[in-house]
C-alpha positions as CSV (number, residue, x, y, z in Angstrom):
1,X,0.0,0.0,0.0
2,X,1.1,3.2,-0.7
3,X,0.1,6.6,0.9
4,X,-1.6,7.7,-2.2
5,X,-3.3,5.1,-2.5
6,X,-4.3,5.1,1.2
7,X,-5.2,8.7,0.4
8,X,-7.7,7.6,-2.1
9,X,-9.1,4.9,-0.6
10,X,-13.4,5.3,0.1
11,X,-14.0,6.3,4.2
12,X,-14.9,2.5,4.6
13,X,-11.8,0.6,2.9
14,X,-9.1,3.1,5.0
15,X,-11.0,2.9,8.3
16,X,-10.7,-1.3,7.8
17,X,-6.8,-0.5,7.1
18,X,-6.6,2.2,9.9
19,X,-8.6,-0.1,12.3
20,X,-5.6,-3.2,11.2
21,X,-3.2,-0.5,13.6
22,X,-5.4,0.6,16.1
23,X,-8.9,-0.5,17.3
24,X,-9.8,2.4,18.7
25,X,-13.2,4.0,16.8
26,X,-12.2,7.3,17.8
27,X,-8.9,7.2,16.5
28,X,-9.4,5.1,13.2
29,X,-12.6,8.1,12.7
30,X,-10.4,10.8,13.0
31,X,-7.6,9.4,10.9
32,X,-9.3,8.6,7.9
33,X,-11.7,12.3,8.4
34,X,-7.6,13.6,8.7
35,X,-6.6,12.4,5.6
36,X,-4.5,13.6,2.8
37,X,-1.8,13.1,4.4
38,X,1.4,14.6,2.5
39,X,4.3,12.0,3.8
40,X,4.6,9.6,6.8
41,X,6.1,12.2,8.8
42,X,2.5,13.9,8.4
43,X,0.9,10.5,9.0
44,X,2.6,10.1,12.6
45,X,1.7,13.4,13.4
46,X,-1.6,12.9,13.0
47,X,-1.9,9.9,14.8
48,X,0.1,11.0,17.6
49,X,-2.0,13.9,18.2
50,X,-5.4,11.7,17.7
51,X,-4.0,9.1,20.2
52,X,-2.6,12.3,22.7
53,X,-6.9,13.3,22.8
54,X,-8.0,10.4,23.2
55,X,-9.6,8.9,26.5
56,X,-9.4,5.8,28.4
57,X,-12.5,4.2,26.9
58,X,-10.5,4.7,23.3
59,X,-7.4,3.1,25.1
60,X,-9.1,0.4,26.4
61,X,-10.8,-0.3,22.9
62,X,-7.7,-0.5,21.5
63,X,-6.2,-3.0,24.0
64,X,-8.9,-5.2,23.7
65,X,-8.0,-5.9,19.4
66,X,-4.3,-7.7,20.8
67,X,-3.9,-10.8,21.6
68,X,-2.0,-11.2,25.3
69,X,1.5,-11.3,25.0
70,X,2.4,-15.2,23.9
71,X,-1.1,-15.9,23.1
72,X,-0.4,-16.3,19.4
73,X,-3.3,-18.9,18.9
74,X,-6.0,-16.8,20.7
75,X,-5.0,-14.3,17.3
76,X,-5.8,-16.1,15.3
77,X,-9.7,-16.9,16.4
78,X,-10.3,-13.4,17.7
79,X,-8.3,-11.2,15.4
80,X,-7.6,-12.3,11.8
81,X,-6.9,-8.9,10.5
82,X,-4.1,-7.8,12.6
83,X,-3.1,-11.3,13.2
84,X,0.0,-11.0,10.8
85,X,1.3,-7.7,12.3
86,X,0.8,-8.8,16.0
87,X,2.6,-12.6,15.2
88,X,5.7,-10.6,13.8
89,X,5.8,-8.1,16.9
90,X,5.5,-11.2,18.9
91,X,8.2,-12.8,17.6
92,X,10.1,-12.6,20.3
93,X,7.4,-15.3,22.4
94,X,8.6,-17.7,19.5
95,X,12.2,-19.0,21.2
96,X,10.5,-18.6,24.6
97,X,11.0,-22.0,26.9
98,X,8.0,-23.2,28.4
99,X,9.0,-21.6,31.9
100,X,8.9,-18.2,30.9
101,X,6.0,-18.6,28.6
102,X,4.1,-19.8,31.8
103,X,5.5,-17.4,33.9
104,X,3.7,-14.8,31.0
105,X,0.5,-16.1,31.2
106,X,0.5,-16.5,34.9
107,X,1.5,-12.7,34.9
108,X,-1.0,-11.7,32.2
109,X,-3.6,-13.3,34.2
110,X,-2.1,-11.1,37.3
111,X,-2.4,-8.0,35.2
112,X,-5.7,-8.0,34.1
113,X,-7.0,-9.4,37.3
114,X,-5.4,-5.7,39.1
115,X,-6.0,-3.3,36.2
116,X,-9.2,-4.5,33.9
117,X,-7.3,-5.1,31.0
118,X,-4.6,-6.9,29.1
119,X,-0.8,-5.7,28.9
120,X,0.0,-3.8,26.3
121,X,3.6,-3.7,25.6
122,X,5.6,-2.8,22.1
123,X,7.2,-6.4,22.1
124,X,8.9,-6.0,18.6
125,X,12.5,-6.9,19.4
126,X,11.6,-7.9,22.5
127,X,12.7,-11.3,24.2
128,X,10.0,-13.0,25.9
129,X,12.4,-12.6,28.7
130,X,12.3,-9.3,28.7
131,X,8.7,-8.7,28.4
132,X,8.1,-10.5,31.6
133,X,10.2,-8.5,33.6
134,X,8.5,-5.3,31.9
135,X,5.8,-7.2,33.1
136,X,6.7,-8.1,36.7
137,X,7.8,-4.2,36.7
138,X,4.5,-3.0,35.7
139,X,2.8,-4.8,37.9
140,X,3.5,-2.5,40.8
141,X,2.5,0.6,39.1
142,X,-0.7,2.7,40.5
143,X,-3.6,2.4,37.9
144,X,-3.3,5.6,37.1
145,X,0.0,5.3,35.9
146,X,-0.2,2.2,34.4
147,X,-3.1,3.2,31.7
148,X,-1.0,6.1,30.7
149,X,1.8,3.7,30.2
150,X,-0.1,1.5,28.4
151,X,-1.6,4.0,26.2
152,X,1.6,5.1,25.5
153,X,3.0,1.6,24.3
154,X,-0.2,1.5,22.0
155,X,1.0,4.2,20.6
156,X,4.4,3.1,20.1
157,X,2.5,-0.6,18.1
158,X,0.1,1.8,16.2
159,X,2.9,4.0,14.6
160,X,5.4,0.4,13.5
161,X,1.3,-0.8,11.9
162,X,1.2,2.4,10.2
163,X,4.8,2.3,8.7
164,X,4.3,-1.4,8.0
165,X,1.1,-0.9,6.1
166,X,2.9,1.5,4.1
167,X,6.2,-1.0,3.5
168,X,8.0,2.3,5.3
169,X,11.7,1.3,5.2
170,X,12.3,3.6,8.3
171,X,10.5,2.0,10.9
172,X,10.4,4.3,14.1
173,X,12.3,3.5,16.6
174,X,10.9,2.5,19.8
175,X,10.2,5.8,21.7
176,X,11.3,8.1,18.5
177,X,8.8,10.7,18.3
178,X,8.6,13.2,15.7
């Protein structure tokens, strides 16, 4: 896809693609109303500063279109469309031993008991390993905290979708805003 062609693309067809990145209604309503969008720099803008209004009901839509972290197969029932975006930011679950894999679910379990939702982490590049002691970490955050933390992983997963979608060479690096 390219952004021309996402440019031109009826309300219905982009909101499907939009929607692939981020589940949110709100967001994926104000990016297509948002487009043309000039270059990809323009396109993370915008979706930065949809996602920076955007409340925790939004957040919490969002959350619920991802699989929890090592739950590959649950993808695959629940959420076809974003299921091969999600299995390569996962990748890092793949090499996991049985242990830690576990010790994920057992702690995903944890996590959504305490805060209402699933954790939301941008795993791309990320050991299995490492995401449980993000995890663990997390865990002792105040709610407050942790949804803005959350929200702000989201972000991080929505903006790889959207330079993905468009076969972006320059990925954003986790945490590079522009």
């Amino acid at each position: 896809m390219t952004l021309n062609e996402l440019n031109t693309l009826g309300e219905a067809q982009a909101a499907e693609l939009f929607r692939q990145c981020c589940a949110s209604s709100h967001w994926v309503d104000c990016m297509v109303a948002a487009r043309p969008f000039a270059n990809i720099e323009s396109l993370l803008i915008a979706s930065d500063a949809v996602w920076s209004h955007c409340q925790k009901p939004d957040y919490l839509e969002a959350f619920d279109a991802h699989p929890k972290i090592g739950d590959i197969n649950s993808l695959k029932a629940r959420y076809a469309n974003t299921q091969t975006m999600a299995g390569h930011e996962q990748s890092g679950v793949d090499e996991a031993d049985e242990k830690i894999l576990q010790a994920l679910a057992e702690g995903n379990k944890q996590y959504e008991n305490q805060f209402g939702y699933i954790f939301i982490v941008f795993a791309t590049g990320k050991s299995a390993g490492e995401m449980l002691t993000l995890l663990e970490e997390r865990l002792k955050n105040e709610p407050a905290e942790e949804i803005s933390i959350a929200a702000s992983e989201q972000l991080k997963i929505t903006r790889i979708r959207l330079c993905r979608m468009l076969k972006n060479t320059s990925l954003p690096k986790e945490g590079m805003m522009l």
